[in-house]
C-alpha positions in Angstrom: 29.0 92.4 15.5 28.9 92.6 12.0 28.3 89.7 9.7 31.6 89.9 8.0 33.2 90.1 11.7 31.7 87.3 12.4 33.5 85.4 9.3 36.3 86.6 10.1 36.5 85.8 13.9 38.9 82.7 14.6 37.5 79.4 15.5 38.5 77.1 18.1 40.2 74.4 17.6 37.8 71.2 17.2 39.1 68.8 19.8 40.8 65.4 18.2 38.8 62.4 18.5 40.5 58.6 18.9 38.1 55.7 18.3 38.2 53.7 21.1 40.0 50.5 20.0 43.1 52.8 18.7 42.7 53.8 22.8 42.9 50.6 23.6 45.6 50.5 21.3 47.9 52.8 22.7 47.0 51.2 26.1 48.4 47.6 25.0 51.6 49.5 23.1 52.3 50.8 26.4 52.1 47.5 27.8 54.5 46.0 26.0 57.0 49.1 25.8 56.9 48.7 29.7 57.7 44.8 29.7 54.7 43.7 30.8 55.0 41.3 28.3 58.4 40.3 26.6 58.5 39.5 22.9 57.6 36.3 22.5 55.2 36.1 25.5 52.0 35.8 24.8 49.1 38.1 25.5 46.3 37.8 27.5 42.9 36.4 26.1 40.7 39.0 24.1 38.0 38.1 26.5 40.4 39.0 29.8 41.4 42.5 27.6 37.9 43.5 27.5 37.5 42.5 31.2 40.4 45.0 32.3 40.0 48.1 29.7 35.7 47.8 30.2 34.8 47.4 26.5 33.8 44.7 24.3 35.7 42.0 23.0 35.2 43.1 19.4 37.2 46.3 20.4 40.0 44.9 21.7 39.8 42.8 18.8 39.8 45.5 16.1 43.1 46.8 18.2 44.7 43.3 17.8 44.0 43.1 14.3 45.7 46.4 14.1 48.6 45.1 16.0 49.0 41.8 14.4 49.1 43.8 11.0 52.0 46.2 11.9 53.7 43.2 13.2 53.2 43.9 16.7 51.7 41.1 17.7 51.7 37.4 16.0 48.2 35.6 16.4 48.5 31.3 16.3 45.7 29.7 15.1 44.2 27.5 18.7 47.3 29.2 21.2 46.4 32.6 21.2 48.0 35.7 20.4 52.1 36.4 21.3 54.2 39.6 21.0 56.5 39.3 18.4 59.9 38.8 18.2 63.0 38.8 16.3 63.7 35.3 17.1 61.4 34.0 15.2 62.9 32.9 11.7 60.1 34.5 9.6 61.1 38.2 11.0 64.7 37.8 9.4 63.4 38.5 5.9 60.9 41.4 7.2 64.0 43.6 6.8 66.0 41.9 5.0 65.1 42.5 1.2 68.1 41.0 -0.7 67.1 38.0 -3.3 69.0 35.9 -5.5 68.1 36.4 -9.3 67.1 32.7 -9.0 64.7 33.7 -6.4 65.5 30.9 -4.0 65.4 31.3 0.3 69.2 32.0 1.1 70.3 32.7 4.8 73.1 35.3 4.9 75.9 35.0 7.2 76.5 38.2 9.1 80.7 39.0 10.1 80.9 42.2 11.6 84.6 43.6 12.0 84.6 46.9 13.4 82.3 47.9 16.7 83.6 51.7 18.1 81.7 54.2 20.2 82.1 57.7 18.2 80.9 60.9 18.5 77.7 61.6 16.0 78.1 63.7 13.4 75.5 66.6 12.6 74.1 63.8 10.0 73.8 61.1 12.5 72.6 63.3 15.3 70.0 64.3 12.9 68.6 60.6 11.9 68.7 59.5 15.8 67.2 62.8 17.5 70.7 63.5 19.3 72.7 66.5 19.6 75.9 66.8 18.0 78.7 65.2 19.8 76.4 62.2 21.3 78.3 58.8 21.8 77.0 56.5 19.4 78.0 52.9 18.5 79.5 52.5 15.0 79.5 49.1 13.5 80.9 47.5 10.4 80.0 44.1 8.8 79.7 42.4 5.9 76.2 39.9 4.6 77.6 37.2 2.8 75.0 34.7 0.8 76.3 31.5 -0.1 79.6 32.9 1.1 79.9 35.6 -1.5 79.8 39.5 0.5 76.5 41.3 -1.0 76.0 43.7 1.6 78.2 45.9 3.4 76.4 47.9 6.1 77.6 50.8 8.3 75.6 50.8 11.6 75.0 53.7 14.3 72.8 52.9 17.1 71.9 55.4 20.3 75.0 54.7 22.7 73.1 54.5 25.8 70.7 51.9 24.8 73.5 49.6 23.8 76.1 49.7 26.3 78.8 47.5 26.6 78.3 46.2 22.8 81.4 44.9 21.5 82.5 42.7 18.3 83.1 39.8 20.5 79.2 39.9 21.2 78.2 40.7 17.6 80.3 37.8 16.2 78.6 35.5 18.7 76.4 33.0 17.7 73.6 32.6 15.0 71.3 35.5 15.7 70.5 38.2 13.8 71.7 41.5 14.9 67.9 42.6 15.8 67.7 39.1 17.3 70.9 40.2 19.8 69.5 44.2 20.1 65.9 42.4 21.3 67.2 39.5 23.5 70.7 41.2 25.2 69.6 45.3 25.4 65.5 44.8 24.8 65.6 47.2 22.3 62.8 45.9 19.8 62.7 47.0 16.0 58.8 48.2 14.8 59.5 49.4 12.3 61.8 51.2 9.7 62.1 53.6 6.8 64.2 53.5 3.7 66.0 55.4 1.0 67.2 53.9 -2.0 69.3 55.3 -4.2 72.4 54.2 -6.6 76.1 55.4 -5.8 79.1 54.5 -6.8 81.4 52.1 -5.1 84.3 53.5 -2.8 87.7 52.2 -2.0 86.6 50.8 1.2 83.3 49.3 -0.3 85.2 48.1 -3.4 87.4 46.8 -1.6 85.2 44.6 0.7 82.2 43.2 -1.9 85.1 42.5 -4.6 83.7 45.1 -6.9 86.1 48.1 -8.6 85.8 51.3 -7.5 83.0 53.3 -9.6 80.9 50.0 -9.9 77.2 50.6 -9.0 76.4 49.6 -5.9 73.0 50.1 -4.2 72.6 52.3 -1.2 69.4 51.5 1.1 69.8 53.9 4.0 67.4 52.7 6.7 66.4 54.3 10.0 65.0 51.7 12.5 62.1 53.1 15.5 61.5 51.4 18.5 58.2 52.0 20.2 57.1 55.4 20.8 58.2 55.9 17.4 61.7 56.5 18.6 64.9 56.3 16.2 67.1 53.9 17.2 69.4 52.5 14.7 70.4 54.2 11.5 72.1 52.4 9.1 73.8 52.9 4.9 73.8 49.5 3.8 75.8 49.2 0.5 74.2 46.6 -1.7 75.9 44.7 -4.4 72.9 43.5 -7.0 74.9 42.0 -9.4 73.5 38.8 -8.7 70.8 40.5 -6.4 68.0 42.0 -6.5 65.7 44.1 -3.7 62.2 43.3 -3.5 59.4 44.8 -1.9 56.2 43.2 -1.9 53.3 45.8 -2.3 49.9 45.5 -1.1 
């Protein structure tokens, strides 16, 4: 063989390499997509980890670390490490990014008045990995804050994870909707993605934040995963910011 045959010749793939706490990682993500332990549960001791997976403590450690910082897991200072959860009061403003210009902690009411299964439309099919046609659940609400309507949202979740949702169960209670989708279908939210962009108000969202039509409103469209990176939820959340603002803290 030549030498510029040899340059030419195709090289085989290098195999990819995982360090071994993302391993034991993956191995704990597993875990808790399985139920082994339920959000809110808490996890056994680092020392126990090490003992089942065969590697050191400061392993399973790194992998907690990297848990606890995608909000995975929730470590208490002297009561050990717990899977999180919706429940907990703190994870209501993880997705929530709606703040008075005052900047003050207000808790918005959710009132949801439409809950439909429909077929998904080639956009919706798209978001949620489904084919066209796929039952999904369509859902309508409004966020009040200090009973003034900021948010309207329009919600379409994977049908057959959420079956036998209706408007009596959203209405009911205190919970937040993620709260409900965790606790009632244990479908857990990991993490999501958004687009922001500014549109004009319609007749229906006019109509419902007590804006004219044409106003600006803010539309976040989010698409929520589950684990395994799977889309769940995607929802077009029409945000009125004149006494608003989003906020995303950065670093």
């Amino acid at each position: 063989m030549t030498q510029d045959a040899s340059r030419s010749a195709p090289r085989s793939p290098s195999p990819t390499f995982s360090p071994l706490y993302r391993q034991i990682k993956d191995f704990l993500i597993r875990s808790l997509e399985e139920g082994e332990w339920l959000p809110g549960d808490a996890i056994p001791s680092e020392g126990e980890l090490a003992t089942r997976f065969g590697v050191s403590q400061g392993t399973v450690r790194k992998a907690i670390d990297e848990m606890a910082s995608e909000n995975l897991l929730v470590r208490r200072q002297g009561k050990g490490t717990f899977v999180a959860t919706h429940s907990d009061p703190f994870s209501f403003y993880r997705f929530l990014r709606l703040v008075p210009d005052d900047g003050s902690t207000t808790h918005a009411v959710s009132d949801p008045f439409a809950c439909e299964q429909i077929v998904a439309t080639p956009e919706v099919a798209h978001v949620l990995g489904l084919a066209i046609g796929d039952p999904v659940i369509c859902v309508k609400r409004v966020l009040r804050f200090s009973g003034v309507s900021v948010v309207f949202d329009e919600i379409y979740l994977v049908a057959e994870l959420f079956s036998g949702l209706t408007l009596d169960g959203l209405r009911g209670g205190e919970r937040s909707l993620y709260s409900l989708f965790e606790s009632d279908y244990g479908v857990r939210m990991i993490r999501a993605e958004e687009h922001l962009r500014a549109v004009p108000a319609t007749s229906e969202s006019a109509g419902w934040l007590g804006v004219d039509i044409g106003d600006p409103l803010l539309l976040v469209e989010r698409t929520a995963y589950s684990y395994g990176d799977k889309p769940v939820e995607w929802r077009r959340g029409l945000y009125c910011t004149r006494h608003h603002f989003y906020r995303n803290d950065l670093g």
